[in-house]
C-alpha positions as CSV (number, residue, x, y, z in Angstrom):
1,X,0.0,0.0,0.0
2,X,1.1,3.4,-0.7
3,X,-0.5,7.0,-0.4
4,X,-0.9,8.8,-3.4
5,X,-1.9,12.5,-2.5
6,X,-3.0,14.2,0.7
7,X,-5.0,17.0,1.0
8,X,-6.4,19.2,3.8
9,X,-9.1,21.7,3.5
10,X,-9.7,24.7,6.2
11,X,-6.1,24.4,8.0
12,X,-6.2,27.0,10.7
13,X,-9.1,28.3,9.4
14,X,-7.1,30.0,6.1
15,X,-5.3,27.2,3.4
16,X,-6.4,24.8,1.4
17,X,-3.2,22.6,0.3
18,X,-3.0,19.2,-1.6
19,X,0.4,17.4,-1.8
20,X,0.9,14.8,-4.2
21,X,3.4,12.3,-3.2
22,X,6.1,11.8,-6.3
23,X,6.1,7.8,-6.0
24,X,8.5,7.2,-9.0
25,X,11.2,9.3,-7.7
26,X,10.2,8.8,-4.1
27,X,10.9,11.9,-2.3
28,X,8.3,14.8,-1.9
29,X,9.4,18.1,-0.7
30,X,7.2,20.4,0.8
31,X,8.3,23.9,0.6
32,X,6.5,27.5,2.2
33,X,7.3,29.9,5.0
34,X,6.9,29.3,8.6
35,X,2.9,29.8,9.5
36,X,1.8,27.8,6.3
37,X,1.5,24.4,8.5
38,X,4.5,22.0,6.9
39,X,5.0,20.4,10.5
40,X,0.9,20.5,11.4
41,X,0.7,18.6,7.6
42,X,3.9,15.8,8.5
43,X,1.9,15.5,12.1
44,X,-1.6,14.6,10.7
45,X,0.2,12.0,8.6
46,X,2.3,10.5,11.4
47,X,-0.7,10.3,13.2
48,X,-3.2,8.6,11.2
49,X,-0.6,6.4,9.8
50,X,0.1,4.5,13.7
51,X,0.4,7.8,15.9
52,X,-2.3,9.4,17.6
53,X,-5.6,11.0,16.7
54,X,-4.5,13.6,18.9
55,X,-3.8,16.3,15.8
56,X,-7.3,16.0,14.2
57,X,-8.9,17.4,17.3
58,X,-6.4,19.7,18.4
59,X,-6.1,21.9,15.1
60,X,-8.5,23.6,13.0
61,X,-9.2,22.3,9.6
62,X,-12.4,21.2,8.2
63,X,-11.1,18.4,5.9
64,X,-8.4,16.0,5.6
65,X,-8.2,13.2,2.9
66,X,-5.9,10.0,2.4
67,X,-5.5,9.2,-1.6
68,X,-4.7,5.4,-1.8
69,X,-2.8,3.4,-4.7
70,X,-6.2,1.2,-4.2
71,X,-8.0,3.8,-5.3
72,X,-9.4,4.0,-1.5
73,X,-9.6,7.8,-0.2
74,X,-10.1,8.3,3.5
75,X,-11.3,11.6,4.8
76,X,-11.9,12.9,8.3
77,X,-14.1,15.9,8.3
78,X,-14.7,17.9,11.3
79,X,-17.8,18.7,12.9
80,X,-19.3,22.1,13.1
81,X,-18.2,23.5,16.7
82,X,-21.6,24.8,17.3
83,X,-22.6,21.3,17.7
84,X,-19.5,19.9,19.8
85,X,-19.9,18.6,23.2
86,X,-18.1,20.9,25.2
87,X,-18.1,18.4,28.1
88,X,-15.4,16.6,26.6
89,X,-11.7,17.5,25.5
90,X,-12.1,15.3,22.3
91,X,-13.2,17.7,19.3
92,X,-15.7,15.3,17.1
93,X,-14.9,14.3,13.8
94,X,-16.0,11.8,11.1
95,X,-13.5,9.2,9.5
96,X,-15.3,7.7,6.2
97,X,-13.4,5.2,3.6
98,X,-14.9,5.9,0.2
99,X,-14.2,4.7,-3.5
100,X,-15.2,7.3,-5.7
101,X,-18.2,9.0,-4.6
102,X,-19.3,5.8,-3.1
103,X,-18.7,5.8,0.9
104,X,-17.7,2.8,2.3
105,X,-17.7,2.7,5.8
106,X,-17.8,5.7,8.6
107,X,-16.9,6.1,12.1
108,X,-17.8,9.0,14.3
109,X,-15.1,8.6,17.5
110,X,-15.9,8.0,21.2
111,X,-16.7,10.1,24.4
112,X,-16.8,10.0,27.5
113,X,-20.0,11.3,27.8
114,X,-21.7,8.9,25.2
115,X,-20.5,5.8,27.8
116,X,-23.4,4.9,29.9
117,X,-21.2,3.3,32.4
118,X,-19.5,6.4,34.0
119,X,-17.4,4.2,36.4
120,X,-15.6,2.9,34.0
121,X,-14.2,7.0,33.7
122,X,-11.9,5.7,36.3
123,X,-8.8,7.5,35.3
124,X,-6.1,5.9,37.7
125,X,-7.0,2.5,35.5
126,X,-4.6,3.4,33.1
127,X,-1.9,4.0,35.8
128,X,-2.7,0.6,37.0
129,X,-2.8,-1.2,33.7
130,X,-0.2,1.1,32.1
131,X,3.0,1.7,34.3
132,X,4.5,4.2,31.9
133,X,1.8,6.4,32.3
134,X,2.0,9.0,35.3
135,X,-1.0,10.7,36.2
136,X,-0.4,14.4,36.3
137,X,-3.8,16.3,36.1
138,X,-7.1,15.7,35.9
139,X,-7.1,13.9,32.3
140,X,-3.6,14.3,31.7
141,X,-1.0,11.6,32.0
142,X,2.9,11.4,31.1
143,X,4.1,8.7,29.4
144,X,7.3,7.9,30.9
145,X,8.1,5.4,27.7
146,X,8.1,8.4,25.1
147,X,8.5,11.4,27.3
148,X,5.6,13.8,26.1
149,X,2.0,14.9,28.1
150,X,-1.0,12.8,26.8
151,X,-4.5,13.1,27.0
152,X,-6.8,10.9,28.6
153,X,-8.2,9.9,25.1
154,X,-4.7,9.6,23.4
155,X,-3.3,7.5,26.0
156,X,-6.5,5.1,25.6
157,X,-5.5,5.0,22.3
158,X,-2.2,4.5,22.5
159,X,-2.3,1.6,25.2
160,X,-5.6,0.0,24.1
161,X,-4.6,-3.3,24.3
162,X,-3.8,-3.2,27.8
163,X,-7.2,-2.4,28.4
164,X,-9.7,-5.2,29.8
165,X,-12.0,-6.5,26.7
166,X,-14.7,-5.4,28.1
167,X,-13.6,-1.4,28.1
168,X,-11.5,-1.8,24.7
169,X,-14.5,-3.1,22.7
170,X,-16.5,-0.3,23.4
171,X,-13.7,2.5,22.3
172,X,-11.4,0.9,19.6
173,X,-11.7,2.3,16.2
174,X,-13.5,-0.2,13.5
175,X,-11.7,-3.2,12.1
176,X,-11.7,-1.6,8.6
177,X,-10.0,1.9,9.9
178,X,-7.5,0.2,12.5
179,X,-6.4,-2.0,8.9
180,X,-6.3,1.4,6.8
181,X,-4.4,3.1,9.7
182,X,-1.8,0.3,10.1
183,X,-1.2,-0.2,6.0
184,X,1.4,2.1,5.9
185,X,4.3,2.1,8.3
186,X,4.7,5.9,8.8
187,X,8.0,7.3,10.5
188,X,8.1,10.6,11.4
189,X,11.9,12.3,12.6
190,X,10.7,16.0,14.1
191,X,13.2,19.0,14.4
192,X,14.2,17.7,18.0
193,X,16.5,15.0,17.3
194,X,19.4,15.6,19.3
195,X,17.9,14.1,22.6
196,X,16.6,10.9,22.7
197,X,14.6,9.1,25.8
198,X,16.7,7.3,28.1
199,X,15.3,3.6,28.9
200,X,15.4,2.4,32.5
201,X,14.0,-0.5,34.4
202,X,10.9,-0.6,35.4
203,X,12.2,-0.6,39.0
204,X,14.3,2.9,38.7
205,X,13.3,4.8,41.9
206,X,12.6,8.1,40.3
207,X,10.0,7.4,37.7
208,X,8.7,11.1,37.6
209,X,10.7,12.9,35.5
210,X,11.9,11.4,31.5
211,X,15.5,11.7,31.9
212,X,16.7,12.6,28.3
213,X,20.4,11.7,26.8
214,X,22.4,12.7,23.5
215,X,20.6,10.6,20.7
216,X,24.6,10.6,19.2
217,X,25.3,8.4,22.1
218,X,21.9,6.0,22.0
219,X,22.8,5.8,18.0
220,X,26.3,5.1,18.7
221,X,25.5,1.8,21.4
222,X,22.1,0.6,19.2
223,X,24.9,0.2,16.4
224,X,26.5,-1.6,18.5
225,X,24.2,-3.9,19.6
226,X,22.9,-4.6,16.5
227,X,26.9,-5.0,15.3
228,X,27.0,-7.8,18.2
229,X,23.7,-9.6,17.1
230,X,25.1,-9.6,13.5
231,X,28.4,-11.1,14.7
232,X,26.6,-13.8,17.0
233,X,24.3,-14.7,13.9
234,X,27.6,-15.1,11.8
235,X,29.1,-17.4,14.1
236,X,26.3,-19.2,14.6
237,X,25.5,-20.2,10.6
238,X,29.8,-20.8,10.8
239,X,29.1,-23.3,13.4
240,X,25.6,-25.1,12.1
241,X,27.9,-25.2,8.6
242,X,31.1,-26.7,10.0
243,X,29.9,-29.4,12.1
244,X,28.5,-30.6,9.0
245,X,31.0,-29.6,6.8
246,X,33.3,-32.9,6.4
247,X,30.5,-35.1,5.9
248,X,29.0,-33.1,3.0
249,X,32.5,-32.7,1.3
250,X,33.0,-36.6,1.6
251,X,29.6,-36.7,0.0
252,X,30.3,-34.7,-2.5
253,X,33.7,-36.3,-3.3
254,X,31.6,-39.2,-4.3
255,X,29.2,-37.7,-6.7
256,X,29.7,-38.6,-9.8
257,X,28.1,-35.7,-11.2
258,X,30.7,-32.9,-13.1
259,X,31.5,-30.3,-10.4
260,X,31.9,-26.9,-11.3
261,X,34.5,-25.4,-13.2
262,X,37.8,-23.9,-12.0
263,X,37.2,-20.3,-13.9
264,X,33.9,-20.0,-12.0
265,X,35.1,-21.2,-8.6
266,X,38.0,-19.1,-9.3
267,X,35.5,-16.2,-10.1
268,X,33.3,-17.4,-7.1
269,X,36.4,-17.2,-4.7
270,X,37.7,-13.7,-6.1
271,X,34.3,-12.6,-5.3
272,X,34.1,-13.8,-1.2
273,X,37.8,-12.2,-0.9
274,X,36.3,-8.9,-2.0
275,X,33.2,-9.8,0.6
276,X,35.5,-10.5,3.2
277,X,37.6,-7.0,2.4
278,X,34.5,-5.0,2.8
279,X,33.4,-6.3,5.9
280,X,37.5,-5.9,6.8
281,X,37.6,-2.1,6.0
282,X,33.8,-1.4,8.5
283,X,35.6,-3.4,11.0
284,X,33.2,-6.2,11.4
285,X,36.0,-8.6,10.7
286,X,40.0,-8.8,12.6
287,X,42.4,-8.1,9.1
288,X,44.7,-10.8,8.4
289,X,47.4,-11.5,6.2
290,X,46.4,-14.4,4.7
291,X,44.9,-14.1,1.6
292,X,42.1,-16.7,0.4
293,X,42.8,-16.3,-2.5
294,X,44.7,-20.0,-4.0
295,X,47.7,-20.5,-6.3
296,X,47.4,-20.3,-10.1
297,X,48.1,-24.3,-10.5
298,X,44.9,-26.2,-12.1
299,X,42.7,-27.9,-10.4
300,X,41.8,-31.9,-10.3
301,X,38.3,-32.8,-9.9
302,X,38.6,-33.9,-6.5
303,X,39.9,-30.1,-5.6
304,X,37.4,-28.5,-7.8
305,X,34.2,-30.5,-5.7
306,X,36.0,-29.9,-2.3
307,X,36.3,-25.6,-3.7
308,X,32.3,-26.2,-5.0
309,X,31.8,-27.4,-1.2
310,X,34.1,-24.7,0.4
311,X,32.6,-21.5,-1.6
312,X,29.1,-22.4,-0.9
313,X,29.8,-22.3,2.6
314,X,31.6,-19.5,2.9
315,X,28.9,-17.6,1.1
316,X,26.0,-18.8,3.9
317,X,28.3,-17.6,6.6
318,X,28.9,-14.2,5.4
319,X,25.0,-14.2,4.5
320,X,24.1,-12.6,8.2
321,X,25.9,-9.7,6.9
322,X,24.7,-8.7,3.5
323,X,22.3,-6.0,5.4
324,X,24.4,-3.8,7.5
325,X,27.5,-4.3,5.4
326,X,26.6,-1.7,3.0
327,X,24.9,0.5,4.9
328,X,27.9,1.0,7.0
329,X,29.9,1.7,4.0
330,X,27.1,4.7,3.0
331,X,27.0,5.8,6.8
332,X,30.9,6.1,6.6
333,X,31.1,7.4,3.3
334,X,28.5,10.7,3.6
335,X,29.8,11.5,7.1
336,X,33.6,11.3,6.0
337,X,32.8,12.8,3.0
338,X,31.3,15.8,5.0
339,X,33.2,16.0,8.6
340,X,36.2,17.9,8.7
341,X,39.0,17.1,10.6
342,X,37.6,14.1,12.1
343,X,37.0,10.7,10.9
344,X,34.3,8.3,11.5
345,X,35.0,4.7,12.1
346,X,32.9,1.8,13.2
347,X,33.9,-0.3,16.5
348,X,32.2,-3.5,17.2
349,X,31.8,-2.5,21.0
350,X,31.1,1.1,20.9
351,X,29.7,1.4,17.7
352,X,30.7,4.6,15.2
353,X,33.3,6.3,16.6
354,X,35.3,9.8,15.7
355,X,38.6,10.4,15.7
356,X,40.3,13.6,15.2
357,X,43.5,15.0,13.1
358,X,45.4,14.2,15.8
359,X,44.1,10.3,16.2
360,X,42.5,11.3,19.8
361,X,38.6,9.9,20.4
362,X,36.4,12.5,19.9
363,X,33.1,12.7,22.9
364,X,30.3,12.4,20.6
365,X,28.0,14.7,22.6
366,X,31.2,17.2,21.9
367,X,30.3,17.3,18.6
368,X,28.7,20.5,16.9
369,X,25.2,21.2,16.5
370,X,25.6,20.5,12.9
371,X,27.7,17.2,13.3
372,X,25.3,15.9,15.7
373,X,22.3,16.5,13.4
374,X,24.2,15.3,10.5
375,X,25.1,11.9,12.4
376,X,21.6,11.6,13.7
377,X,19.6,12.0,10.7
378,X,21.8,9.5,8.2
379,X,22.4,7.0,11.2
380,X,18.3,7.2,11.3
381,X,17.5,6.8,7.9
382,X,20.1,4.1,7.4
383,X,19.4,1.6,10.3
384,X,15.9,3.1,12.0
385,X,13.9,2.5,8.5
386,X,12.2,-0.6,7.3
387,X,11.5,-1.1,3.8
388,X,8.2,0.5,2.4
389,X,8.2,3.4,5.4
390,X,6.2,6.6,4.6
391,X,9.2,8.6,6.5
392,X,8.7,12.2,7.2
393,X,11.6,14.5,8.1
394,X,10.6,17.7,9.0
395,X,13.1,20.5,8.4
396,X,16.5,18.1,7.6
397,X,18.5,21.4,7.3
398,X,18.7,22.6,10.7
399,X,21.6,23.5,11.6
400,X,23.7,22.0,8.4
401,X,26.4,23.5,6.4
402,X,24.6,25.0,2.9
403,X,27.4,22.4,0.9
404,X,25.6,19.8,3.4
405,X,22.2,21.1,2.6
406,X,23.5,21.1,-1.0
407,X,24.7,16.9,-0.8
408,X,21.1,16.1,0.8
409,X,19.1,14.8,-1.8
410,X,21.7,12.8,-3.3
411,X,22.8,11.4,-0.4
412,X,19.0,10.5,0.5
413,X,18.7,8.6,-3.0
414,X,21.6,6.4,-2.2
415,X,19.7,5.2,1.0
416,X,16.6,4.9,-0.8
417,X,18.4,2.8,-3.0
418,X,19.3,0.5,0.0
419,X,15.8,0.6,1.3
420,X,12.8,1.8,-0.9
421,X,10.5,3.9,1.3
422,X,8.2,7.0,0.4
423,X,9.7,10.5,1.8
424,X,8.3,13.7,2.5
425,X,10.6,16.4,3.7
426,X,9.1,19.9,5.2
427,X,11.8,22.8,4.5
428,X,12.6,26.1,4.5
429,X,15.9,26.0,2.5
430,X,16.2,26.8,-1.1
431,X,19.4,25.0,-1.1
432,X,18.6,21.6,-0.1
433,X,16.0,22.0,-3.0
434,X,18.5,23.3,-5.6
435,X,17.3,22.4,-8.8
436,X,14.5,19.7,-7.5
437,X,11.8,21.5,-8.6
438,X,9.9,18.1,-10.1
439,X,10.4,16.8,-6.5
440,X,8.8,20.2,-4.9
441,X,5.3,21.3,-3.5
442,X,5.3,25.0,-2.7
443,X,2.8,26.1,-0.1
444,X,0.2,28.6,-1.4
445,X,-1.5,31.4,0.4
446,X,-5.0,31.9,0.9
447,X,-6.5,33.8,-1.7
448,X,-7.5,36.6,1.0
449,X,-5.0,37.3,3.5
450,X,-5.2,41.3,3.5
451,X,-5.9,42.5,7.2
452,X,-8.6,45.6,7.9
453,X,-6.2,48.6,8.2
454,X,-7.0,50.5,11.3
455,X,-9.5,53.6,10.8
């Protein structure tokens, strides 16, 4: 599934804007001044796509609509204020799924006021149920997991299926919406990236305040976890495929059929000792002197099935690696090909490290503005993003060099190359644009935005 076009009708009560998505080059840029609502337009999507209804009952608009591939259109249309409920926080709106003019299915929300059985408006439920959530006024709660203030409604939503049965069946959304809603795996990365949530046990004594670290340094030990879990898996197929490994080459030795032949195990062998090189140069393997690589004399046909045997193993072993082995050679290309005077390198038990002119570790959090957001937002669109993600990236400039700003685009088509995804970018800066101008959306005015002149 894939979205198509997006369009919002009555945003803060002044602009009409429709963004088609560009699905054959894959990036979108949305471009306007500050007040025309680039970030409000990323947050509706985030949010229907996974997040939070939260967006389409805080702001103004009147409509919103979803343009499928499927030819499916959703649209969430707000309800005239004159007949909202004002006993409850949750602004009404409409969700319908139509094809063509033909509606297929609607959905109108939930209140707490529609419930007949007001004790179950026990608020300290979801602290009981929930043990991230900290109650903190009357129908707010902090959510100790993600760090921001929620509503009693959003964090219903968010931790519905904590709920008991009985309370969840009466305020989930409808199969057919909660389906539409999770098609898409929608990835927003907001101008705050620097900080990320620190994770602690449930256990920690001071659970009332979200403790907040450098995401640099969170980046820096995820990539090395996920360095160790590749490593282990490598080992592991080594160790399935050597135990085995003698009785299928004395098996093979014994086959009468014609092994292959010794320019394409030669070829074959040439093309693990490149393998093994990359993987050398990202630091995932120790270096060694020994080459692989085997003499120029022929080979008998006993040598050439024990090679067959040989390169087909070695090519399962290094198999655990064929993801992050190129995206560590991007992460380190862009970021070397950007920093000055430092170098970027990639330790298995610290993950990417810097390293200055004068071969001393660099802190990470010591890093500039810039450098941090640079590090942040490739490491994040590199090894954060599944394949197929809607990802939005609201304002990726901030804080970049203009040559950076410049080097953007291309160096976001070599990741999409690595993993296909649909982005949309909100930004200010005519020079990450540059000549895009296929790839660009530009924000309009409303057709009336002259103000009375005082008499």
């Amino acid at each position: 599934m894939r979205l198509r076009q997006f369009r919002v009708q009555g945003l803060f009560g002044l602009f009409d804007h429709t963004i088609p998505l560009n699905l054959d080059h894959r990036i979108t840029i949305i471009h306007a001044p500050n007040g025309y609502g680039k970030t409000v337009i990323l947050q509706f999507l985030s949010g229907f796509f996974g997040g939070s209804l939260r967006v389409f009952r805080n702001v103004e608009f009147v409509l919103v609509e979803f343009d499928f591939d499927d030819d499916h259109t959703i649209t969430i249309r707000k309800r005239p204020a004159n007949i909202k409920n004002e006993k409850t926080d949750a602004p009404p709106f409409t969700i319908s799924d139509q094809v063509g003019k033909n509606v297929q299915e609607t959905w109108d929300g939930w209140y707490l006021d529609k419930r007949e059985d007001r004790r179950s408006h026990n608020f300290s439920m979801l602290e009981r149920l929930v043990p991230s959530l900290v109650r903190i006024g009357p129908r707010e709660f902090r959510d100790q997991r993600v760090g921001d203030i929620i509503s009693y409604f959003d964090a219903v939503e968010r931790y519905i299926e904590f709920l008991p049965p009985e309370f969840r069946s009466q305020v989930a959304p409808p199969e057919w919406l909660s389906k539409r809603r999770r098609s898409i795996h929608c990835q927003l990365i907001e101008t705050q990236r620097l900080m990320t949530l620190q994770k602690r046990d449930a256990g920690y004594w001071d659970q009332s305040q979200p403790a907040f670290i450098p995401a640099v340094k969170t980046f820096s030990d995820e990539l090395a976890a996920l360095i160790e879990k590749t490593l282990a898996d490598g080992g592991n197929a080594s160790s399935a495929l050597d135990r085995t490994f003698p009785k299928r080459v004395l098996t093979r030795l014994g086959d009468v059929a014609e092994p292959p032949s010794e320019d394409s195990l030669r070829e074959r062998l040439t093309e693990l000792e490149h393998l093994r090189a990359r993987l050398t140069e990202v630091g995932l393997l120790d270096r060694s002197d020994d080459s692989a690589l085997i003499s120029q004399e022929g080979f008998d046909n006993a040598t050439r099935k024990f090679l067959a045997e040989y390169a087909a193993d070695a090519g399962k072993k290094l198999e655990p690696y064929e993801w992050i082995l190129p995206r560590l050679e991007l992460f380190k290309r862009i970021i070397n090909d950007h920093f000055q005077f430092k170098v970027l390198t990639i330790v298995r038990r610290e993950g990417f490290v810097l390293i200055d002119s004068r071969n001393r570790k660099v802190a990470l959090e010591s890093l500039s503005s810039g450098e941090q957001h640079e590090l942040v937002l490739v490491y994040g669109l590199l090894f954060k993003t599944q394949p197929g993600t809607l990802l939005l990236v609201d304002e990726p400039e901030i804080s970049l060099h203009i040559a950076w700003q410049k080097q953007f685009l291309s160096d976001l088509r070599q990741i999409i190359s690595l993993t296909p995804m649909d982005v949309v970018l909100s930004t200010h800066s005519p020079q990450l644009i540059g000549g895009n101008l296929d790839l660009t959306v530009q924000l309009e005015a409303p057709a009336q935005t002259a103000l009375p002149l005082d008499s």
